[in-house]
C-alpha positions as a Python dict, from the first residue, in 0.01 Angstrom:
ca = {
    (1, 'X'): (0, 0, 0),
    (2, 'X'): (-176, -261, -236),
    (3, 'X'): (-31, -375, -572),
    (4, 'X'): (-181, -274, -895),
    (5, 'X'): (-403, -572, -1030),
    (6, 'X'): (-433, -658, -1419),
    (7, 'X'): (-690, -795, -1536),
    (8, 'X'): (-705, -958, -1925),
    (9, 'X'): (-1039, -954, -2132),
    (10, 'X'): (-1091, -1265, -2264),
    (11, 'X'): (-1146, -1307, -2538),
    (12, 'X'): (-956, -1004, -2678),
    (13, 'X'): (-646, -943, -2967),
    (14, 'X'): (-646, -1148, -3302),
    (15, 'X'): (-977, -1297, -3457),
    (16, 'X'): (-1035, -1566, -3763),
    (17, 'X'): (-1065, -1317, -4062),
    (18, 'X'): (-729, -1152, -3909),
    (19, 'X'): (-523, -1423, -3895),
    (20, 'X'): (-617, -1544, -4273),
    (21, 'X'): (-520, -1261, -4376),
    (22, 'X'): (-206, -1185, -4223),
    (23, 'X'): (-120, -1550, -4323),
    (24, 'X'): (-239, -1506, -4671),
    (25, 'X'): (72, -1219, -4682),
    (26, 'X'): (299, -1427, -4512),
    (27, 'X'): (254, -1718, -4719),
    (28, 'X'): (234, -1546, -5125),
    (29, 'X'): (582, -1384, -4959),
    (30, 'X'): (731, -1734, -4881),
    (31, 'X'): (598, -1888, -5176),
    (32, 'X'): (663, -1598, -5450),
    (33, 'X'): (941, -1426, -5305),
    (34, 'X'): (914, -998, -5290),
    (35, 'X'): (762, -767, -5331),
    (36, 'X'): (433, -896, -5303),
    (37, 'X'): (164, -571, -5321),
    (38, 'X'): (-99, -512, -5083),
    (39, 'X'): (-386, -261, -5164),
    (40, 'X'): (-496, -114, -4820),
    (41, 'X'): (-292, -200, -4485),
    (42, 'X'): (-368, -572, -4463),
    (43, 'X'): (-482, -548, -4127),
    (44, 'X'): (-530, -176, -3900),
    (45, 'X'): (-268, -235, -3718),
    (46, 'X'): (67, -40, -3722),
    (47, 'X'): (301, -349, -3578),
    (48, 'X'): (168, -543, -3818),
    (49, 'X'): (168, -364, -4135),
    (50, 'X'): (519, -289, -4028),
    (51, 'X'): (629, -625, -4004),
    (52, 'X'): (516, -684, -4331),
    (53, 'X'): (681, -421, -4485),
    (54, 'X'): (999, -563, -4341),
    (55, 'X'): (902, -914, -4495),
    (56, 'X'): (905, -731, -4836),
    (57, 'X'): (502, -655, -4847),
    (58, 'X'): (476, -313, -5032),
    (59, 'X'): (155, -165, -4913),
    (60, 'X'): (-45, 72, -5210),
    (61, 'X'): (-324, 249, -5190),
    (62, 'X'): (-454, 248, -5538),
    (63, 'X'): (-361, -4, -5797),
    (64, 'X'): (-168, 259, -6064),
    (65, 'X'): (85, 184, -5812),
    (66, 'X'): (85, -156, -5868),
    (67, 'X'): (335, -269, -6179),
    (68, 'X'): (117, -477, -6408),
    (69, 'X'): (138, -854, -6380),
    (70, 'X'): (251, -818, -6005),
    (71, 'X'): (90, -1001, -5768),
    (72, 'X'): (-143, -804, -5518),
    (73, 'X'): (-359, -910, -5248),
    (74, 'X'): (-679, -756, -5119),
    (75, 'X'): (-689, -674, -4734),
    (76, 'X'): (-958, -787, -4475),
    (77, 'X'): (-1167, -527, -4497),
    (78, 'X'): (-1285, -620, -4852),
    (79, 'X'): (-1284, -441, -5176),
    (80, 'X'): (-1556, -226, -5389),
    (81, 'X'): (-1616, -449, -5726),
    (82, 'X'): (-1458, -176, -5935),
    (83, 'X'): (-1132, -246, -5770),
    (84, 'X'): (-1169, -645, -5859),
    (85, 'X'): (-1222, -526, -6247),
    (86, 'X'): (-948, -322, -6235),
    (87, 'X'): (-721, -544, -6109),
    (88, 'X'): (-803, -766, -6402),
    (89, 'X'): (-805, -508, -6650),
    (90, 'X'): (-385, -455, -6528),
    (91, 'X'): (-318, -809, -6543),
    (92, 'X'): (-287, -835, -6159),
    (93, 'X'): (-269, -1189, -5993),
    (94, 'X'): (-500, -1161, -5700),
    (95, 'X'): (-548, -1277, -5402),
    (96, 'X'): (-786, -1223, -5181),
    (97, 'X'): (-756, -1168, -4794),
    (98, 'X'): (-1155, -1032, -4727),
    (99, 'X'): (-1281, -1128, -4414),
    (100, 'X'): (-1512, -1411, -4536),
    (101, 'X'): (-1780, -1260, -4267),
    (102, 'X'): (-1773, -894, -4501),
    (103, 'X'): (-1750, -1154, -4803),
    (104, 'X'): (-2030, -1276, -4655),
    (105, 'X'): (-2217, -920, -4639),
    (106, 'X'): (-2145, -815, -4995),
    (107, 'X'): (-2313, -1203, -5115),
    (108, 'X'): (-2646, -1047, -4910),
    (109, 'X'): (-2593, -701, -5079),
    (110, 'X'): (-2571, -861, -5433),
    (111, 'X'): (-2846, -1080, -5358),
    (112, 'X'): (-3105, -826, -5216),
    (113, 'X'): (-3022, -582, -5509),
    (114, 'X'): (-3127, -832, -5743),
    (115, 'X'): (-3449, -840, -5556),
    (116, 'X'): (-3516, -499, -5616),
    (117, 'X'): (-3399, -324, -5269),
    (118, 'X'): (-3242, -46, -5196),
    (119, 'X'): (-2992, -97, -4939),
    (120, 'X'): (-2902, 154, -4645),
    (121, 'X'): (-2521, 46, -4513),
    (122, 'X'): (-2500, 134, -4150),
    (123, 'X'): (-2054, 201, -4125),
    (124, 'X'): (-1871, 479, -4089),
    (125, 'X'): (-1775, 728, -4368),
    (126, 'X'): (-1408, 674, -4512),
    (127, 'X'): (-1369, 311, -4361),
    (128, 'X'): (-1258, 93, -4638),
    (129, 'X'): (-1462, -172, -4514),
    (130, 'X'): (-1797, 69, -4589),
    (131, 'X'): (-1645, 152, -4910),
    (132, 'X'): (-1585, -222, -5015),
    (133, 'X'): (-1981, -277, -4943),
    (134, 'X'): (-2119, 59, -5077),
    (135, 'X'): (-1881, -18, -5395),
    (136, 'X'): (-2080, -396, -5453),
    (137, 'X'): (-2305, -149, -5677),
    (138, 'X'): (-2291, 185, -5853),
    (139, 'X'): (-2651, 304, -5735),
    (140, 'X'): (-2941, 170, -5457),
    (141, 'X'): (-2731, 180, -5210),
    (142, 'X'): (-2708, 455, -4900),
    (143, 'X'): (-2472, 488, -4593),
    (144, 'X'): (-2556, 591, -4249),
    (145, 'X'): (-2360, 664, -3977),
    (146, 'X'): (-2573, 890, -3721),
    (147, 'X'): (-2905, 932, -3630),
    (148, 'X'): (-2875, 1274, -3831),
    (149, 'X'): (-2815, 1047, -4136),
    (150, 'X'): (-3147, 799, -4071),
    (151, 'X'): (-3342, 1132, -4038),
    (152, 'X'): (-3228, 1289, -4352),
    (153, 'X'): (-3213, 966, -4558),
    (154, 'X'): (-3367, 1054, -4921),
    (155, 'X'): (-3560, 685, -5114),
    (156, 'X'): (-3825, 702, -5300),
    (157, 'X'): (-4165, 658, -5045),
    (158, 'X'): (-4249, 301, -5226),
    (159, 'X'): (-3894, 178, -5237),
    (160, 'X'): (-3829, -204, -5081),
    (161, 'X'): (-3569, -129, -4822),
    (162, 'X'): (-3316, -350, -4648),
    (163, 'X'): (-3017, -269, -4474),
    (164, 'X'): (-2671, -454, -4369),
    (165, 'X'): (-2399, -300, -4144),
    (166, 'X'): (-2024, -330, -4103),
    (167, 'X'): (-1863, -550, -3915),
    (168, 'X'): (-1660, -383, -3652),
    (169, 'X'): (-1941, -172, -3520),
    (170, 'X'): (-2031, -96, -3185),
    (171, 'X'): (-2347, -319, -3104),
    (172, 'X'): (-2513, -88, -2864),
    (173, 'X'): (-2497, 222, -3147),
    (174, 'X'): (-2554, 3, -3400),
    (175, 'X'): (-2909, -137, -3231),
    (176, 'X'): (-2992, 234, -3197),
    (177, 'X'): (-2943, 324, -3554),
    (178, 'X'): (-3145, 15, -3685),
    (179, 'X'): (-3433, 110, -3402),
    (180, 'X'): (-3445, 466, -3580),
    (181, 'X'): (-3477, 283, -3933),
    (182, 'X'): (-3736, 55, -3853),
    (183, 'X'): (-3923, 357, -3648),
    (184, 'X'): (-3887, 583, -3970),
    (185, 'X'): (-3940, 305, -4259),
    (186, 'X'): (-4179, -10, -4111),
    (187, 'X'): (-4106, -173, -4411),
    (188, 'X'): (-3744, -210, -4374),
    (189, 'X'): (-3568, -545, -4380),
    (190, 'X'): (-3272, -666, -4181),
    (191, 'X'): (-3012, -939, -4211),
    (192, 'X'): (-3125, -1278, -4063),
    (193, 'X'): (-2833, -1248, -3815),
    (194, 'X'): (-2665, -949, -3737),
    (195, 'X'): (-2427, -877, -3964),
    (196, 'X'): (-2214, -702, -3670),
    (197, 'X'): (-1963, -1016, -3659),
    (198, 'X'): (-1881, -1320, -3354),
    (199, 'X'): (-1562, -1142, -3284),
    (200, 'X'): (-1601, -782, -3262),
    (201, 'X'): (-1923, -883, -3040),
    (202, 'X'): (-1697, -1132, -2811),
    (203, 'X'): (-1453, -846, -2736),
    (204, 'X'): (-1787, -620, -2627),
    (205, 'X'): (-1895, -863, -2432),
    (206, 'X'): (-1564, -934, -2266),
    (207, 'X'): (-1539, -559, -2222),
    (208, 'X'): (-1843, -514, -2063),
    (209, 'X'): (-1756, -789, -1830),
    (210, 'X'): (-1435, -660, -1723),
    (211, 'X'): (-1496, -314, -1701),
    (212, 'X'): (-1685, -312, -1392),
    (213, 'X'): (-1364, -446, -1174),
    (214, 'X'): (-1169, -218, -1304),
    (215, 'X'): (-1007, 169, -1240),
    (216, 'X'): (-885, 244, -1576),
    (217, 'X'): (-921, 34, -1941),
    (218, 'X'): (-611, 29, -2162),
    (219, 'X'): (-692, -105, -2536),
    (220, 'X'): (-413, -216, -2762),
    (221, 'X'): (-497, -108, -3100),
    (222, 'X'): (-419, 148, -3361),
    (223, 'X'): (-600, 460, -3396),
    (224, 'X'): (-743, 342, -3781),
    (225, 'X'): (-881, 40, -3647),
    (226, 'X'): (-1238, 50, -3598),
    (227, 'X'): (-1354, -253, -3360),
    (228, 'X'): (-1038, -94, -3149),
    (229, 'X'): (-1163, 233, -3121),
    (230, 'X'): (-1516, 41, -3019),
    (231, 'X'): (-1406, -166, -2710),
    (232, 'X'): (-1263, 215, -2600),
    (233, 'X'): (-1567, 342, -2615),
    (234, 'X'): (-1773, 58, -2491),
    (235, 'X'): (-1512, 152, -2120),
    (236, 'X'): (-1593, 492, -2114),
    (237, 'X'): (-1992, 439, -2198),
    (238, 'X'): (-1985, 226, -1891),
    (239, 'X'): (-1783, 509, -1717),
    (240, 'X'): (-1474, 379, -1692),
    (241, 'X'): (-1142, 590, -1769),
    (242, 'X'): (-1000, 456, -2105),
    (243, 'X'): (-701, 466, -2329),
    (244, 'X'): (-604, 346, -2667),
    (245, 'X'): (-201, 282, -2722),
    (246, 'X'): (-59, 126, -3068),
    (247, 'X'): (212, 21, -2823),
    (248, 'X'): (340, 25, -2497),
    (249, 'X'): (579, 286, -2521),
    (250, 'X'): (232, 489, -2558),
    (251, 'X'): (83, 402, -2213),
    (252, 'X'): (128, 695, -1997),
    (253, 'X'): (245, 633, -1582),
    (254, 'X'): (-33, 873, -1484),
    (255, 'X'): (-294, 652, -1583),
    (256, 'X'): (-241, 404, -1385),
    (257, 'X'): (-110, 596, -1103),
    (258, 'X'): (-282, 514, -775),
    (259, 'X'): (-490, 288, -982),
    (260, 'X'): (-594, -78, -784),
    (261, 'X'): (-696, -251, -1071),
    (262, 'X'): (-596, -198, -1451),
    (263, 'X'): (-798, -396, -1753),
    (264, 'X'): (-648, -466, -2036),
    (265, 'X'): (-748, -588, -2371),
    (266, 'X'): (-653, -608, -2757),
    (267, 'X'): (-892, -512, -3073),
    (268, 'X'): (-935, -791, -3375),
    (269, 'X'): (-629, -663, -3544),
    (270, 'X'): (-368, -676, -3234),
    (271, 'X'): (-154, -916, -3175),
    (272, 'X'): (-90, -1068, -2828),
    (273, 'X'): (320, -968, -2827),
    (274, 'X'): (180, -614, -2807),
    (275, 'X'): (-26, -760, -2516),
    (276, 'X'): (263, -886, -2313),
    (277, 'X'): (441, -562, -2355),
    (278, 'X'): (203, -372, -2232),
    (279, 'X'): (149, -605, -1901),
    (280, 'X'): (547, -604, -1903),
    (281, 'X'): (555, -209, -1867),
    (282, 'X'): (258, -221, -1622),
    (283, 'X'): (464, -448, -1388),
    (284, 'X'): (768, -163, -1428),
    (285, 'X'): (530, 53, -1305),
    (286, 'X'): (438, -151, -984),
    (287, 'X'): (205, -400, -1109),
    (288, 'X'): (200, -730, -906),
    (289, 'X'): (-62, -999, -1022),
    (290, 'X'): (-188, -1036, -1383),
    (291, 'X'): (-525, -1219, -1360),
    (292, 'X'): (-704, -1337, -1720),
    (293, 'X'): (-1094, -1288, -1734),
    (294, 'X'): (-1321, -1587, -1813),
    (295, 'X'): (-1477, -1575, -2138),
    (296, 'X'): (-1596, -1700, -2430),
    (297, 'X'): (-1331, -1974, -2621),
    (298, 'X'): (-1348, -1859, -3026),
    (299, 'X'): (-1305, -2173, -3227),
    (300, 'X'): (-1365, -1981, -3557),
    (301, 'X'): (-1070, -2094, -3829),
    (302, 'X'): (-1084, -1949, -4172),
    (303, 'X'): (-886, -2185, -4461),
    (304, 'X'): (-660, -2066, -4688),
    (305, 'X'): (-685, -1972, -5104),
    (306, 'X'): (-625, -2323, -5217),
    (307, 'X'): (-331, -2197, -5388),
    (308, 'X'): (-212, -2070, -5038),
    (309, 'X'): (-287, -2348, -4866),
    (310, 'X'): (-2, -2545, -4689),
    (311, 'X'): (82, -2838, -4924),
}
């Protein structure tokens, strides 16, 4: 009887913007002392936010629940300006852990409503990242998330339309959705470069690579995080069996039962210790060799808020 295989996407697990931000926590905590407030989880990731917590983080939702002249940070995912004036208007010291590639997005948003366009946001509903970008401005701006929503999108006929996306999105989808825009408005303008970003199209790619030499895909991510639930479906679109676990305790014997080879790999906001407990409790369960993928090498390092920085 042959030994399960694992095989590692490469590159998969923590990207720039994540670790910035994660540090950004780490670091107002070391040099402030707790609690230090986050609005949003930092990063969608259970272990992580968890860890935090432990380290004193107090994670809020809104900013009422933030005691004025506290000191709050922003998560990755970035922030709708109302939340920025409201955290001035409470006396807040900020800082601010947005991805500087969604940073980068709402700069283009700003910029092209000044122009006079309206903007259609290509995201899905609810995810704080689409709010943070719908919420650069109270009106011209539109979100998509289905073909249903390109069909039924109201602008006026003469209106100059562009259109941005979030960054965790799947890049096959998202190509279909922007085909449908340009098919139903000629007109419509796009970002120079896609604003879909290096990372989540790295772990795609590496995806798409490994899938085909494998039985069944397990993804380590949490159920929130979008660019994890992505690189599930990117498995199963290539018809691949594939599961999503926050942890290895979550990874179930019977799928990987009778299994030859098992691919494994980690969404943005992952980190690699939940990696190497999931190959750990694949070996329990009769894994033998544990083979990483070729890929990609991600150079990308985001500094720190000067005031964050190390000294």
């Amino acid at each position: 009887m042959h030994a399960m295989d694992v095989l590692l996407a490469n590159p998969r697990g923590f990207c720039a913007g994540v670790e910035r931000a994660i540090d950004i926590v780490e670091r107002a905590l070391e040099e402030f002392g707790a609690p230090i407030y986050v609005r949003h989880e930092i990063v969608h990731n259970k272990y992580v936010v968890d860890d935090l917590r432990g380290k004193g983080a107090v994670f809020v939702e809104e900013l009422d629940q933030v005691p004025a002249g506290a000191i709050v940070i922003f998560s990755a995912h970035g922030v709708p300006k109302a939340v920025r004036s409201d955290a001035a208007a409470r006396g807040l010291k900020v800082y601010d852990a947005t991805c500087p590639l969604v940073t980068k997005v709402h700069v283009e948003v700003s910029k092209m409503l000044r122009e006079g366009y309206q903007i259609v946001m290509i995201g899905h509903r609810g995810h704080p990242e689409a709010e943070g970008t719908m919420g650069q401005s109270v009106s011209g701006m539109h979100l998509v998330e289905t073909l249903e929503d390109v069909a039924k999108l109201a602008v006026q006929q003469d209106a100059r339309l562009a259109y941005v996306t979030q960054t965790t999105l799947s890049v096959d989808d998202t190509q279909v959705i922007v085909a449908a825009l340009k098919a139903r408005f000629a007109q419509i303008r796009g970002p120079k470069k896609d604003d879909i970003c290096y990372a989540t199209q790295n772990r795609q790619d590496a995806v798409k690579f490994m899938t085909p030499k494998c039985d069944v895909v397990i993804v380590v991510g949490s159920p929130n995080s979008s660019n994890s639930n992505r690189l599930r479906e990117v498995a199963e679109n290539m018809g691949a069996e594939a599961h999503m676990v926050d942890a290895a305790a979550d990874l179930r014997p019977e799928w990987v039962a009778g299994k030859r080879r098992v691919g494994v790999t980690a969404g943005a906001s992952a980190p690699e210790v939940l990696v190497e407990k999931v190959v750990a409790r694949l070996k329990a369960l009769g894994a033998g060799s544990v083979q990483q993928l070729e890929g990609i090498t991600e150079r990308v390092v985001f500094t720190l808020p000067r005031e964050l920085a190390r000294r």
